[in-house]
Each structure stands twice: as C-alpha cells, then as structure tokens.
gemmi code that builds the backbone of each chain (N, CA, C; Angstrom):
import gemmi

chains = {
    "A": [
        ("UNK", (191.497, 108.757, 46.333), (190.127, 108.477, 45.910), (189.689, 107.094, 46.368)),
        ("UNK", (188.289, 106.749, 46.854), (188.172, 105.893, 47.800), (187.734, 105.008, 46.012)),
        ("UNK", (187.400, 103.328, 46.358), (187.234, 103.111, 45.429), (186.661, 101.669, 45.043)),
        ("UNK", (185.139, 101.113, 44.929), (184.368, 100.379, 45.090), (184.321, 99.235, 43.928)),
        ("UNK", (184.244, 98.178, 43.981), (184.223, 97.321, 42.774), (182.852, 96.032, 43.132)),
        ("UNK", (182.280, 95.974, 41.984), (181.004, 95.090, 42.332), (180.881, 93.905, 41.399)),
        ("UNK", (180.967, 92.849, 41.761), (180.574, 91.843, 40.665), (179.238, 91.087, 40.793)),
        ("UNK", (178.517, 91.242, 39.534), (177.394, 91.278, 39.258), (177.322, 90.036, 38.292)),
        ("UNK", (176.592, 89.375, 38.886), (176.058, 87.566, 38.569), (174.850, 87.200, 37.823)),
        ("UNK", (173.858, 88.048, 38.246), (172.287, 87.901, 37.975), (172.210, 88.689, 36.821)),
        ("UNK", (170.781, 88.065, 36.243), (170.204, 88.482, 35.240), (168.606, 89.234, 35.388)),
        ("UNK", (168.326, 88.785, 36.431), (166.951, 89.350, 36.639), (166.639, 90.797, 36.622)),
        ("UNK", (165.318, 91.328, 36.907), (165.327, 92.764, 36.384), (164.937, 93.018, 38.119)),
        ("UNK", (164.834, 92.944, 39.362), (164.973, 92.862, 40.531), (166.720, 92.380, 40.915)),
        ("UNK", (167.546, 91.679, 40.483), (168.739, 91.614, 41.009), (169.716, 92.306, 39.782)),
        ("UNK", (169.377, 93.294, 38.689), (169.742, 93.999, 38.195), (170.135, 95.559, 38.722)),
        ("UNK", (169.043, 95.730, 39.652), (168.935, 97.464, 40.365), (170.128, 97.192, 41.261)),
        ("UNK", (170.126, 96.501, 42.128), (171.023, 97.166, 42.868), (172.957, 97.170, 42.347)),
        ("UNK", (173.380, 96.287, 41.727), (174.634, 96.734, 40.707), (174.751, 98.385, 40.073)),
        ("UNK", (173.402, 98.667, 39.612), (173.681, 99.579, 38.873), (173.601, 100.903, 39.638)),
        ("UNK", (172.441, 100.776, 40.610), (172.150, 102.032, 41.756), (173.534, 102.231, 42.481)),
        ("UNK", (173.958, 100.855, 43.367), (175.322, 101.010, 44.197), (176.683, 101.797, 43.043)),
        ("UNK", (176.493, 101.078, 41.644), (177.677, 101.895, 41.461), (177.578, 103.312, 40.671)),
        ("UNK", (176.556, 103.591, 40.288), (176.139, 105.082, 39.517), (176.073, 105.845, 40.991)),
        ("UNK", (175.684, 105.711, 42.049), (175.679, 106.311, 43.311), (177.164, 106.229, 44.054)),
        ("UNK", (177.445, 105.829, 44.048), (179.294, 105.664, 44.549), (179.915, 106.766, 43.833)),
        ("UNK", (180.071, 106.788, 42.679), (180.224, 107.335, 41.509), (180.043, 108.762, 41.529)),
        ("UNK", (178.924, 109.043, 42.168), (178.366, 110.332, 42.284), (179.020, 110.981, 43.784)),
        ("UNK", (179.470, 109.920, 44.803), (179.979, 110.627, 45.793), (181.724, 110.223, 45.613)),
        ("UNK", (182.141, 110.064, 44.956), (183.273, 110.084, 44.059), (184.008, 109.165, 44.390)),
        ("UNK", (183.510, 107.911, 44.377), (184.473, 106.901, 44.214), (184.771, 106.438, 42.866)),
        ("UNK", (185.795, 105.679, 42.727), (186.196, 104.979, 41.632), (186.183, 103.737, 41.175)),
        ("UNK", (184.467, 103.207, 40.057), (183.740, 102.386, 40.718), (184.243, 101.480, 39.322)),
        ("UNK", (184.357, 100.189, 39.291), (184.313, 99.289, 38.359), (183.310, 98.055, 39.147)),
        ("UNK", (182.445, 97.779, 37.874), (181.498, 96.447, 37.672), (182.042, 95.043, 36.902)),
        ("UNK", (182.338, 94.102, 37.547), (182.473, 93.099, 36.698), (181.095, 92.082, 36.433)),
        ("UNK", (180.741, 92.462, 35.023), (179.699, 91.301, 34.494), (179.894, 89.975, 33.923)),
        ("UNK", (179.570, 88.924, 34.864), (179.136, 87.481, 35.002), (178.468, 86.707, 34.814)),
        ("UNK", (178.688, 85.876, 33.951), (177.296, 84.888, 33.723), (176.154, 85.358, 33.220)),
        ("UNK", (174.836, 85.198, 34.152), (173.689, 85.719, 33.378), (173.490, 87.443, 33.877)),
        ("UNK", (174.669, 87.887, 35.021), (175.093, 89.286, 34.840), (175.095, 90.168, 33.563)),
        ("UNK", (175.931, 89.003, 32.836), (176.557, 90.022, 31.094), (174.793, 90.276, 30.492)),
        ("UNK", (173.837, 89.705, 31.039), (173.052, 90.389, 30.239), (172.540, 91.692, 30.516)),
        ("UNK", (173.064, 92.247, 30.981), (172.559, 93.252, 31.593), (173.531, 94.488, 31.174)),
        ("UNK", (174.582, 93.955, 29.947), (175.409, 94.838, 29.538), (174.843, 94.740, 28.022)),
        ("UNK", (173.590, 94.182, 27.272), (172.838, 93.885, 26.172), (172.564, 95.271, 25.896)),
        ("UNK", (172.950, 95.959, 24.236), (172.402, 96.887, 24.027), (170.235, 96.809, 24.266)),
        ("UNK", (169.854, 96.002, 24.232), (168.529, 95.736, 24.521), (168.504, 94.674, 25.790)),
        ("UNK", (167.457, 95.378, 27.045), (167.628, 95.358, 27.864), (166.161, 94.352, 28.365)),
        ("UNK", (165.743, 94.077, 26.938), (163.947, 93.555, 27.107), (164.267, 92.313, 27.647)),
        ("UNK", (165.306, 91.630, 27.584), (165.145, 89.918, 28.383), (165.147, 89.569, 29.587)),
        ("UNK", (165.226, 90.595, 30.385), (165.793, 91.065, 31.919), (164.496, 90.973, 32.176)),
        ("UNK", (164.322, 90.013, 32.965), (162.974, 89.960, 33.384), (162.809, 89.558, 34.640)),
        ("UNK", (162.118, 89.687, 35.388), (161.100, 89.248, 36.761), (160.271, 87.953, 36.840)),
        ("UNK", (160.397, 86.815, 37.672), (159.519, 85.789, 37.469), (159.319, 85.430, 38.938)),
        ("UNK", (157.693, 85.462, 39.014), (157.374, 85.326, 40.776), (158.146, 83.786, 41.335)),
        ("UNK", (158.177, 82.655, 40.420), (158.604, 81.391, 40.565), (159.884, 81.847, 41.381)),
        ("UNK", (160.324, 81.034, 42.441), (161.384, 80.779, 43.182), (161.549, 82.195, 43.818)),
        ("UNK", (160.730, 82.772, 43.676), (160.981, 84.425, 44.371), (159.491, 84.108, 45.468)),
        ("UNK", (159.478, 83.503, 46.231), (158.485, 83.658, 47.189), (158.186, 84.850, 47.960)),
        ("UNK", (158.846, 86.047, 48.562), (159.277, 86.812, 48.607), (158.245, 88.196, 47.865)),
        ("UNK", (158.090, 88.013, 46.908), (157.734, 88.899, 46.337), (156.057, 89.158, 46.115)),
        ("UNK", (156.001, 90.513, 46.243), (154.547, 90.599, 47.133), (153.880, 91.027, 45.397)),
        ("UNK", (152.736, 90.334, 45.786), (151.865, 90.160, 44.405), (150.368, 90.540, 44.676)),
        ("UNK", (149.746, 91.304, 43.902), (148.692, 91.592, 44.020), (147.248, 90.704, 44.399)),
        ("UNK", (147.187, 89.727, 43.748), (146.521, 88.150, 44.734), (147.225, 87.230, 44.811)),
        ("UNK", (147.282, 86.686, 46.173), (147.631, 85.474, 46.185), (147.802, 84.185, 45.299)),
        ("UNK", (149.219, 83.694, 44.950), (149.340, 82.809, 43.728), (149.794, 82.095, 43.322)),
        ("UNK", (149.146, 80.447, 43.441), (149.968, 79.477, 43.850), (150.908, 79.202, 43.095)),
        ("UNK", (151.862, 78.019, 43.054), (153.351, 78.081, 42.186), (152.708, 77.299, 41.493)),
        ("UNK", (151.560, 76.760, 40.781), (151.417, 75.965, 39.332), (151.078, 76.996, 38.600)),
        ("UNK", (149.971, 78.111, 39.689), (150.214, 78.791, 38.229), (151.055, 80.126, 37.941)),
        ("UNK", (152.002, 79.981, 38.850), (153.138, 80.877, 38.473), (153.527, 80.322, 37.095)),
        ("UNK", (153.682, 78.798, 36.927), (154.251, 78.389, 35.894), (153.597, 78.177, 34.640)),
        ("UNK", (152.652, 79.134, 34.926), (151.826, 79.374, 33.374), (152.521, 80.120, 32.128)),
        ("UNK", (152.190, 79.911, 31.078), (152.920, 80.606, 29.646), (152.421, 81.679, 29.880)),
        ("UNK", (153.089, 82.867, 30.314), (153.239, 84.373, 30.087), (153.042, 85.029, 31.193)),
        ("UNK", (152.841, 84.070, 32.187), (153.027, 84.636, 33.982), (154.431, 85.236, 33.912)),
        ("UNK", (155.450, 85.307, 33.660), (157.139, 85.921, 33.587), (156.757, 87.334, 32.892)),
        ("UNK", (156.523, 87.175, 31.849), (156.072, 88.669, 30.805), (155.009, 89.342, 31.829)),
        ("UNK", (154.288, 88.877, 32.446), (152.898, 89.919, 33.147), (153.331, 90.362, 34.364)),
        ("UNK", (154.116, 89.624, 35.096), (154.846, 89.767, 35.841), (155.946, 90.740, 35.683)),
        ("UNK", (156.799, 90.985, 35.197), (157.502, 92.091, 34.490), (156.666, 93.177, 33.972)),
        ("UNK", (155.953, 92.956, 33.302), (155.131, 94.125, 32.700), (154.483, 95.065, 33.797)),
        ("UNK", (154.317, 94.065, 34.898), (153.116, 95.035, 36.631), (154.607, 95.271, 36.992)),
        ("UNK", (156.049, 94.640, 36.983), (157.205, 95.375, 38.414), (157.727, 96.643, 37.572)),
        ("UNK", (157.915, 96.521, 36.033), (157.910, 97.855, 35.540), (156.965, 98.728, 35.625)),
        ("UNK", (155.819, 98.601, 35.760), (155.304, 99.871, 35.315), (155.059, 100.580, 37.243)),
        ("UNK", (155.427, 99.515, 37.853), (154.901, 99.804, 39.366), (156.693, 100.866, 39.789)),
        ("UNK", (157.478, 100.095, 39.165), (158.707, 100.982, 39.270), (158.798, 102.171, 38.437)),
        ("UNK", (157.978, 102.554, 37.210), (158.056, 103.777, 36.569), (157.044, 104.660, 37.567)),
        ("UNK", (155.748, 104.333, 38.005), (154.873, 104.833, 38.866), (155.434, 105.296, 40.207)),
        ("UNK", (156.325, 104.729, 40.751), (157.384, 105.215, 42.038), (158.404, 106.077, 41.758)),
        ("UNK", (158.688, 106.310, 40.591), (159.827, 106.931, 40.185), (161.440, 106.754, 40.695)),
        ("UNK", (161.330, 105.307, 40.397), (162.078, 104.576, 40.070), (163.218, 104.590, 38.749)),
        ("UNK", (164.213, 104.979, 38.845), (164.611, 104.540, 37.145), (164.713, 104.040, 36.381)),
        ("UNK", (164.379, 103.276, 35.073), (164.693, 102.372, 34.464), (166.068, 102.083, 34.592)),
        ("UNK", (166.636, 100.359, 34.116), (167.693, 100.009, 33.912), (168.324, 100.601, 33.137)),
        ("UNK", (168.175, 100.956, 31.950), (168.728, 102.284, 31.157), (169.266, 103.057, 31.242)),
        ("UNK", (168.346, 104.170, 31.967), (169.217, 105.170, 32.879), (170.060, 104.973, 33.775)),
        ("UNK", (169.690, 104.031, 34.454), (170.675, 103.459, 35.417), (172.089, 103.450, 34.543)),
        ("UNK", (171.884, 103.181, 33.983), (173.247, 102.240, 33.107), (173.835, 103.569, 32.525)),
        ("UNK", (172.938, 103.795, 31.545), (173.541, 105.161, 31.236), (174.062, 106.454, 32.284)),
        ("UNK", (173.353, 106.689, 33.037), (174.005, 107.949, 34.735), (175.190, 106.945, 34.912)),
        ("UNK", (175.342, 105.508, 35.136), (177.021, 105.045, 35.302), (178.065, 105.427, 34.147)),
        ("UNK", (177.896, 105.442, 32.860), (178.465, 105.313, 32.211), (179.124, 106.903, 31.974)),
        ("UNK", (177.717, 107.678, 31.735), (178.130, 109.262, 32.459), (178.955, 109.329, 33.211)),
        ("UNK", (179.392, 109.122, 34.554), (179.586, 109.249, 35.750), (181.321, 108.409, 36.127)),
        ("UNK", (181.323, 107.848, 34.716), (182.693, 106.895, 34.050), (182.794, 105.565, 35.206)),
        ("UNK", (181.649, 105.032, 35.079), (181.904, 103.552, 36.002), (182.410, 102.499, 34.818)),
        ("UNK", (183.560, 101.900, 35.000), (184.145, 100.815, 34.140), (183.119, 99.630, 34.250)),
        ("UNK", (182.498, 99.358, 32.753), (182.013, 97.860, 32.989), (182.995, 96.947, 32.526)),
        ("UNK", (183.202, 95.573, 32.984), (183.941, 94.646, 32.628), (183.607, 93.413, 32.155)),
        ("UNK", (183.087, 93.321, 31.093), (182.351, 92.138, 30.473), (183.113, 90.910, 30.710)),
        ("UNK", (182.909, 89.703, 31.237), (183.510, 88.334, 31.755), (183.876, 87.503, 30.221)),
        ("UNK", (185.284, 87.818, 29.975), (185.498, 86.915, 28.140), (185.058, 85.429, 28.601)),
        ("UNK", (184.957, 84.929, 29.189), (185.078, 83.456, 29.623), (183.571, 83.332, 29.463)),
        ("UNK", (182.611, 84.383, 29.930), (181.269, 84.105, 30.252), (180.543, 83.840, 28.494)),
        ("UNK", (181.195, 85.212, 27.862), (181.260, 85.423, 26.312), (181.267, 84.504, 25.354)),
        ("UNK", (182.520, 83.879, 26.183), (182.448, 82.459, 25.047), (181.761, 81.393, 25.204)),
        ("UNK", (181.832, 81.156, 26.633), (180.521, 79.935, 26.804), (179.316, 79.967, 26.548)),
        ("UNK", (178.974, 80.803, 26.142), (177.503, 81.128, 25.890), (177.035, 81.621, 24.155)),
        ("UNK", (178.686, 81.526, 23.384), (178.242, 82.017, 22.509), (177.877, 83.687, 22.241)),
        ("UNK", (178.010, 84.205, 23.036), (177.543, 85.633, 22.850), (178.191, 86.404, 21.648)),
        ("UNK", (177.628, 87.408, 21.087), (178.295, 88.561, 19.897), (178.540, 89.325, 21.058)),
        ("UNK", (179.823, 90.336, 20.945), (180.137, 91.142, 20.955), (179.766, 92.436, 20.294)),
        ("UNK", (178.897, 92.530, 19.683), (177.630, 93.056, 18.940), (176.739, 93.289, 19.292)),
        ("UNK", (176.522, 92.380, 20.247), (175.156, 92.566, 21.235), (175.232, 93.796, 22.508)),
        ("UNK", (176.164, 93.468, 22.612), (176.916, 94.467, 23.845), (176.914, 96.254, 23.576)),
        ("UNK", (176.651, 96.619, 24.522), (176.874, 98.541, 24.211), (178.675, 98.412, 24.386)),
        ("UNK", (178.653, 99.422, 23.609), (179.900, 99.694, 23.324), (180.642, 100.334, 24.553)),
        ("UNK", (181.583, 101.055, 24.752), (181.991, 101.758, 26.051), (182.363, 101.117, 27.114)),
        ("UNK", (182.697, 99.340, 26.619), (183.128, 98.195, 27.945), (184.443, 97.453, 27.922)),
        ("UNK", (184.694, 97.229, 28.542), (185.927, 96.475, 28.614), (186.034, 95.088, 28.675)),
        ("UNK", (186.515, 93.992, 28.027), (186.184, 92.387, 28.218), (187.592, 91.950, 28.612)),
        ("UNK", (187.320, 91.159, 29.884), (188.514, 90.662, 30.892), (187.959, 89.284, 31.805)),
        ("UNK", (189.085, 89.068, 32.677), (188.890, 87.661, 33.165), (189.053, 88.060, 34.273)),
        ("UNK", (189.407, 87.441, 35.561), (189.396, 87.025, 36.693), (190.348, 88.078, 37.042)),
        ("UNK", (191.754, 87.714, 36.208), (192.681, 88.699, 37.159), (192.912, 89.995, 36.902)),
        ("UNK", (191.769, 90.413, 35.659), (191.576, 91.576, 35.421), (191.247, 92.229, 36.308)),
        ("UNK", (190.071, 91.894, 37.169), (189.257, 92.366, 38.125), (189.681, 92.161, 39.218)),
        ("UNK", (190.565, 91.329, 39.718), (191.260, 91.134, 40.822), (192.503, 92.516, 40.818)),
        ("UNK", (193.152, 92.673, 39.943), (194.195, 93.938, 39.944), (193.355, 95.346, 40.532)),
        ("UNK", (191.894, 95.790, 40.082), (190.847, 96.713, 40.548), (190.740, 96.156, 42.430)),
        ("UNK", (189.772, 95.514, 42.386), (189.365, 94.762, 43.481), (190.422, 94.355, 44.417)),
        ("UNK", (191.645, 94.144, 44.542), (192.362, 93.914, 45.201), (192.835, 95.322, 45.651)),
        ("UNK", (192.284, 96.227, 45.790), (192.874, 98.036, 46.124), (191.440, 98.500, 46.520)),
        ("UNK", (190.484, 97.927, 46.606), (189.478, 98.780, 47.241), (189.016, 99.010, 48.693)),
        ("UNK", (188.132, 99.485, 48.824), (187.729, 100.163, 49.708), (186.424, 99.432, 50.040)),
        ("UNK", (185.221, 98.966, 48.805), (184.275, 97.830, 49.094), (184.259, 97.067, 47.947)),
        ("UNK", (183.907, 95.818, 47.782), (183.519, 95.189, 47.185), (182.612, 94.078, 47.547)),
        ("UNK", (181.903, 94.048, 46.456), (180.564, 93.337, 46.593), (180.220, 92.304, 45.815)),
        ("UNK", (179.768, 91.544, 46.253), (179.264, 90.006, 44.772), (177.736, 90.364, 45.139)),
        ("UNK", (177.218, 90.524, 43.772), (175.662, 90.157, 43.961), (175.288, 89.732, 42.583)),
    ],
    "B": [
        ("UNK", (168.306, 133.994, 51.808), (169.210, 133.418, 51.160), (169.218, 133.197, 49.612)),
        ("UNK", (170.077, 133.654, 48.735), (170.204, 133.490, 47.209), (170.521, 132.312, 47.227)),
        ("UNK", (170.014, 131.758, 45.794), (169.641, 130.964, 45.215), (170.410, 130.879, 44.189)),
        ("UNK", (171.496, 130.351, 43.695), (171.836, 130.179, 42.172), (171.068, 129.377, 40.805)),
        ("UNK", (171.117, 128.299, 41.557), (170.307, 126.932, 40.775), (169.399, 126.717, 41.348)),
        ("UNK", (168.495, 126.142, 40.811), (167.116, 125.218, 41.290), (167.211, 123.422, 40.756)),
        ("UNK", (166.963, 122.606, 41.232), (166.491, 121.416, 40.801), (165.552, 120.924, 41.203)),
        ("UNK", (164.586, 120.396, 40.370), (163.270, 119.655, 40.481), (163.280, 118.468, 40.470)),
        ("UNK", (163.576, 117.845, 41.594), (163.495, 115.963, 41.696), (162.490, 115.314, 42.522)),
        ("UNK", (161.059, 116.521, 42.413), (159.999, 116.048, 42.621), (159.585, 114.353, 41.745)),
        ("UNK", (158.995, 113.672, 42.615), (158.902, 112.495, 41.718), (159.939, 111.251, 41.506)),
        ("UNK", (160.876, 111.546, 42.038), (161.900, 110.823, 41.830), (162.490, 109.704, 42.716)),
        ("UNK", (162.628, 108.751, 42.805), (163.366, 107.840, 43.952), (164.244, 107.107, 43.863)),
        ("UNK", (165.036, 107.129, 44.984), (166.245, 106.599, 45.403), (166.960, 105.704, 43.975)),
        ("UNK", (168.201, 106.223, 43.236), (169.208, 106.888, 43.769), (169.140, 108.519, 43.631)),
        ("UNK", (167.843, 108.722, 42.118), (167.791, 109.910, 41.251), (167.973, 111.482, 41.700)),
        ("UNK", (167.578, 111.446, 43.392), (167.852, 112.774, 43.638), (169.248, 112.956, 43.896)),
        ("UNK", (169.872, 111.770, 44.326), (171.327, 112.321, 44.186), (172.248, 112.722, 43.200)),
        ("UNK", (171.944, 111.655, 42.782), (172.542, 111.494, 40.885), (172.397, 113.143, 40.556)),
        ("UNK", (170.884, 113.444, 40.362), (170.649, 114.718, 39.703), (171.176, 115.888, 40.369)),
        ("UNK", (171.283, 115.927, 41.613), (172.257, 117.105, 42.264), (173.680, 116.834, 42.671)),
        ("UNK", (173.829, 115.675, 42.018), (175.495, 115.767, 41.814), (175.856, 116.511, 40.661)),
        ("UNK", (175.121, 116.091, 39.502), (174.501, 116.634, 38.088), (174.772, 118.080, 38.101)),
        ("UNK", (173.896, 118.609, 39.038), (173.803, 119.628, 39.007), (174.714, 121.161, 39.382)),
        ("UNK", (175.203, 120.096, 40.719), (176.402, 121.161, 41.567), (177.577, 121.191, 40.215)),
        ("UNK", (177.712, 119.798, 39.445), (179.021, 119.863, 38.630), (179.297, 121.107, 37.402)),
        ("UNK", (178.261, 122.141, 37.029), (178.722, 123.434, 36.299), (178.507, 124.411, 37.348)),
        ("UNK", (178.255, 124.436, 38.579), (178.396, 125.593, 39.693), (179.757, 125.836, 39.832)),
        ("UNK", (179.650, 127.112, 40.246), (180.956, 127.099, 41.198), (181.091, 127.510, 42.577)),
        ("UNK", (182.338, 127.448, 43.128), (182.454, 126.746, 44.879), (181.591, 128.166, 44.853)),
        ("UNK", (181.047, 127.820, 46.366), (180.403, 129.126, 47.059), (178.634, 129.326, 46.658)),
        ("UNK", (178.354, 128.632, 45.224), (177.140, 128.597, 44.594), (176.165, 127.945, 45.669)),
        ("UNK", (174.963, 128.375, 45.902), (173.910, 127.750, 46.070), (172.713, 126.725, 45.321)),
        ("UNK", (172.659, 125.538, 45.038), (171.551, 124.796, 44.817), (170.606, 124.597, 45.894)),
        ("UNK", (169.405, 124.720, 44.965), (167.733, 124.325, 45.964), (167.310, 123.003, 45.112)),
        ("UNK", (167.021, 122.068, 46.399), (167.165, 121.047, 45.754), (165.495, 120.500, 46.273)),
        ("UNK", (164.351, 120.442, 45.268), (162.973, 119.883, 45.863), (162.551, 118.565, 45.317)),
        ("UNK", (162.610, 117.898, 46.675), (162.357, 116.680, 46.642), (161.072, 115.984, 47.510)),
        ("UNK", (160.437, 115.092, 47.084), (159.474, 113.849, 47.285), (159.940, 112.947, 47.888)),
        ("UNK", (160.782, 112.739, 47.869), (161.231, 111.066, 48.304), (161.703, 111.447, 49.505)),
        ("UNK", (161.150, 110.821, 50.808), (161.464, 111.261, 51.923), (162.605, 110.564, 52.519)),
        ("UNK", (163.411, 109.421, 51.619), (164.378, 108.758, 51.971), (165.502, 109.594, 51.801)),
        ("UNK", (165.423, 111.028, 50.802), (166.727, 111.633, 50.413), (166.674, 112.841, 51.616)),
        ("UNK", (166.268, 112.689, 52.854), (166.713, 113.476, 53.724), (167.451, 113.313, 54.387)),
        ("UNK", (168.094, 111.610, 54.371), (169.477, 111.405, 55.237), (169.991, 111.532, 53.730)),
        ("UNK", (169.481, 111.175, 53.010), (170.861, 110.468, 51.821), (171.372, 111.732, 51.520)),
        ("UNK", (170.393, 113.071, 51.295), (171.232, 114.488, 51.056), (172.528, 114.600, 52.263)),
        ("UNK", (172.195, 114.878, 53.673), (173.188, 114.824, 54.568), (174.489, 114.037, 54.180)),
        ("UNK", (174.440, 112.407, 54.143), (175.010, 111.865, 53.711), (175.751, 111.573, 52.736)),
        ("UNK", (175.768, 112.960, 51.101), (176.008, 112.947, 49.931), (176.674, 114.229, 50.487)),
        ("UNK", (176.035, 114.997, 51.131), (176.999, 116.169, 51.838), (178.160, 115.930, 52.603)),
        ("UNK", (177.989, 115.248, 53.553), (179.410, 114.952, 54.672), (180.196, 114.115, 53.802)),
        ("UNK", (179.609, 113.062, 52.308), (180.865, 112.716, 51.652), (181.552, 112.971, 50.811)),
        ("UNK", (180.940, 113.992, 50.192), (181.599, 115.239, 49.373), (182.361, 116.640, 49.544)),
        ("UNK", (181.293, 116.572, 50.383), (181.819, 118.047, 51.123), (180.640, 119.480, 50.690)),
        ("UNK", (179.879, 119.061, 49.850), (179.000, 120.134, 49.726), (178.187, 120.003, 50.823)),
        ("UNK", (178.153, 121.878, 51.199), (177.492, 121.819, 52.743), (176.193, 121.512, 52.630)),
        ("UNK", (175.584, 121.249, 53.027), (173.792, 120.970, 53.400), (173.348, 122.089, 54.281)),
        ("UNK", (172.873, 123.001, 53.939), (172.922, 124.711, 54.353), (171.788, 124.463, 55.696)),
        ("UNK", (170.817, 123.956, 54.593), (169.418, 123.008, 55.476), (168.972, 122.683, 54.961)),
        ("UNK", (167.518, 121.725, 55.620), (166.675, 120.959, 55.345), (165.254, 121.834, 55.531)),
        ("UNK", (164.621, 121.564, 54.640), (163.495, 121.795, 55.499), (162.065, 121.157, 54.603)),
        ("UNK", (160.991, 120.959, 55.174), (159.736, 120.379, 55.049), (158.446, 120.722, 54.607)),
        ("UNK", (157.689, 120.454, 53.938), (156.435, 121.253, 54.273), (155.626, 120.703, 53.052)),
        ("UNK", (154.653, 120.209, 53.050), (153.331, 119.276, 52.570), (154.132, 118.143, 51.895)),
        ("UNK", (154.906, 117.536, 52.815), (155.178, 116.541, 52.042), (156.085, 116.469, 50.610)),
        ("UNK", (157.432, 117.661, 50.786), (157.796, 118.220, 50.017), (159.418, 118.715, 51.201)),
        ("UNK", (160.467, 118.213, 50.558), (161.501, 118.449, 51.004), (162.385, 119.622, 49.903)),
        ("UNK", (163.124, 120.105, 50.946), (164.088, 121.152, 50.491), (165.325, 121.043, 50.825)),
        ("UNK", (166.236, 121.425, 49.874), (167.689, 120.930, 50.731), (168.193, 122.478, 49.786)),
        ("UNK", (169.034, 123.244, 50.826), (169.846, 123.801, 50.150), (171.382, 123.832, 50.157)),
        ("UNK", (172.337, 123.342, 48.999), (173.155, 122.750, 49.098), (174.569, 123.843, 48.646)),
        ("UNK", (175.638, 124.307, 49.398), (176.334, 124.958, 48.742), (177.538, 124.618, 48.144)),
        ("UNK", (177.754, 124.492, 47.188), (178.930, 123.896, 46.097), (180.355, 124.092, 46.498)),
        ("UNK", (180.820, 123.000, 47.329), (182.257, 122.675, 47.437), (183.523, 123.838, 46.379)),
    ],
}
model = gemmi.Model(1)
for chain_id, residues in chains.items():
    chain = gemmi.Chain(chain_id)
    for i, (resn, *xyz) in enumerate(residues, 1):
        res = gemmi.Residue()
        res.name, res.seqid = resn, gemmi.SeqId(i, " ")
        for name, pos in zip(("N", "CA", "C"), xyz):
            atom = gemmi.Atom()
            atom.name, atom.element = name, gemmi.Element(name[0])
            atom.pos, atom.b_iso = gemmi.Position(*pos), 0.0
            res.add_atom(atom)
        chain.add_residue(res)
    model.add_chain(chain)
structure = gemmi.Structure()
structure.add_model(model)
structure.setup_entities()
C-alpha cells in the first residue's frame, strides 16, 4: 500500500483546503494517509472550525471584487467580510466545506496527529479538539513519514 | 449497457466527485457498473486518473451540454 504523510502548519481557511483535499483524496485512491497538525495547523483539528479564517492583508494574491488598498484591508471586520464572500463563493462553486473535508478523511481513516508540543505552548484543551486523533511529537511522525511514498509540508 | 448504480455529483468540485464515487463503488461488487454525472469539467482526467490508480475501469467518457458521464466498472 502506497502511503502519503502531510504536515500541516497553517491556520487559514485558504491554506486549510489543500491538507485536507490531498489527504481525503489519497485516501480514496488508497493510500495510507497520516496528517501531522502544527502550530496554527492544530486549529484546524478544533471541534469548531469558525476561527479559520481568510484575511486579504499579506495575501496580495488574492483576487477581490474592487480593488483594495492595504489600510483598508486593515479595517475592524475586513477579516470576517472577507471570509464571509471566500465561503459563500466556495459553497456557490461547490466546493466543500472544511467539515466535510475533515469528516470524508476521517471516514476514509486518515490518521490526524495533533503536535503535544504545539498543545502545550499555546495552552490548548484537549477538549477543544474532535475526538478520533492522536497527540505525538516529532518522532512520532517521523516513524510514518520516514516509509512513504510522498510527503508534504504545507 | 446496464447500469447498476447511478451517482449524482452534478454541482460538485474538485475533490467531491471522487470522494463520492469511491463512496459509491465501495457496496458494489467486482463486475458492477456505476454512472457517474458530473459538472466539474476538471473530473474528466481526475476520473481516468482515479481509474488507472485503482483499477476501476473507466468504461467511458462521454459529454453533452456541459454535463459529463463516466461509466465506471467496479474492480
């Protein structure tokens, strides 16, 4: 069995999709996929998924309906409106939510690996977290990752 | 050609039509036919490509108003 491992860094709701697409899709053509979540990664293992957000700031890149300079990107609630237009423009494409995403992996038995190190520096509950994960360190994921076939940092 | 299953992944994009006819082939059995109708014009390699890495054949493709068909036979 061929067998893919991805470690996932970001928190954003744009560098969230592709972790979850690459490994619910691997998954489906039958590899044997483990995710390790990192840093502002682990949020993205949050039973609530609302903090994952989109912010045009430092994303130049990203194509916006008018033109818009960076002061007032940095307006109070430009991040929320901003998120609010890439979701609903991704439910309108038929796109999946992060959700499903997460959930078709979890279906599909992709190992998540919550980062203990990330856990503690930050204070996090273990409470906060969906259940169905595994919490490990470095050489946890190195014993996976050291036998694959791809691996990826994003 | 018979038909066992149908799936409707009209509407859907990249990864969802695969996902859902992986979904789907998994209570068939070998020899079964799925019809698989899809929108997303990106899942006309990705079907091929979900075929040659699985092994479910890709019987064919075919087209028409903007509306793809794949019929897929279960490994």
């Amino acid at each position: 069995m061929k067998k893919m491992a991805i470690i996932a860094t970001k928190g954003t709701l744009d560098m969230a999709y592709p972790p979850f697409i690459l490994a619910s899709t691997a998954a489906a053509l039958g590899y044997d996929v483990q995710v390790f979540f990192t840093f502002y990664g682990l949020q993205l293992l949050r039973r609530d998924l609302s903090d994952v957000k989109i912010s045009p700031l430092a994303n130049p890149a990203m194509p916006m309906p008018v033109p818009m300079p960076v002061f007032v990107q940095m307006l109070p609630g430009m991040e929320t409106m901003a998120t609010m237009m890439m979701k609903d423009k991704l439910k309108k494409k038929g796109v999946a939510s992060l959700e499903e995403l997460r959930s078709l992996c979890l279906e599909a038995d992709v190992k998540f690996i919550a980062c203990q190190m990330t856990v503690d520096l930050f204070d996090f509950e273990k409470s906060d977290f969906i259940d169905n994960i595994e919490y490990g360190g470095a050489a946890t994921f190195m014993e996976f990752a050291g036998d694959t076939d791809i691996c990826l940092f994003i | 050609m018979q038909v066992d299953k149908e799936l409707d992944a009209r509407g859907l994009n990249c990864p969802l039509p695969i996902l859902k006819t992986k979904k789907s082939l998994a209570d068939m059995v070998t020899g079964q036919v799925l019809r698989v109708v899809s929108t997303d014009c990106g899942s006309v390699k990705d079907m091929q490509a979900f075929s040659n890495q699985t092994g479910n054949e890709l019987l064919s493709t075919t087209e028409a108003a903007g509306e793809y068909v794949f019929l897929l036979k279960k490994k």
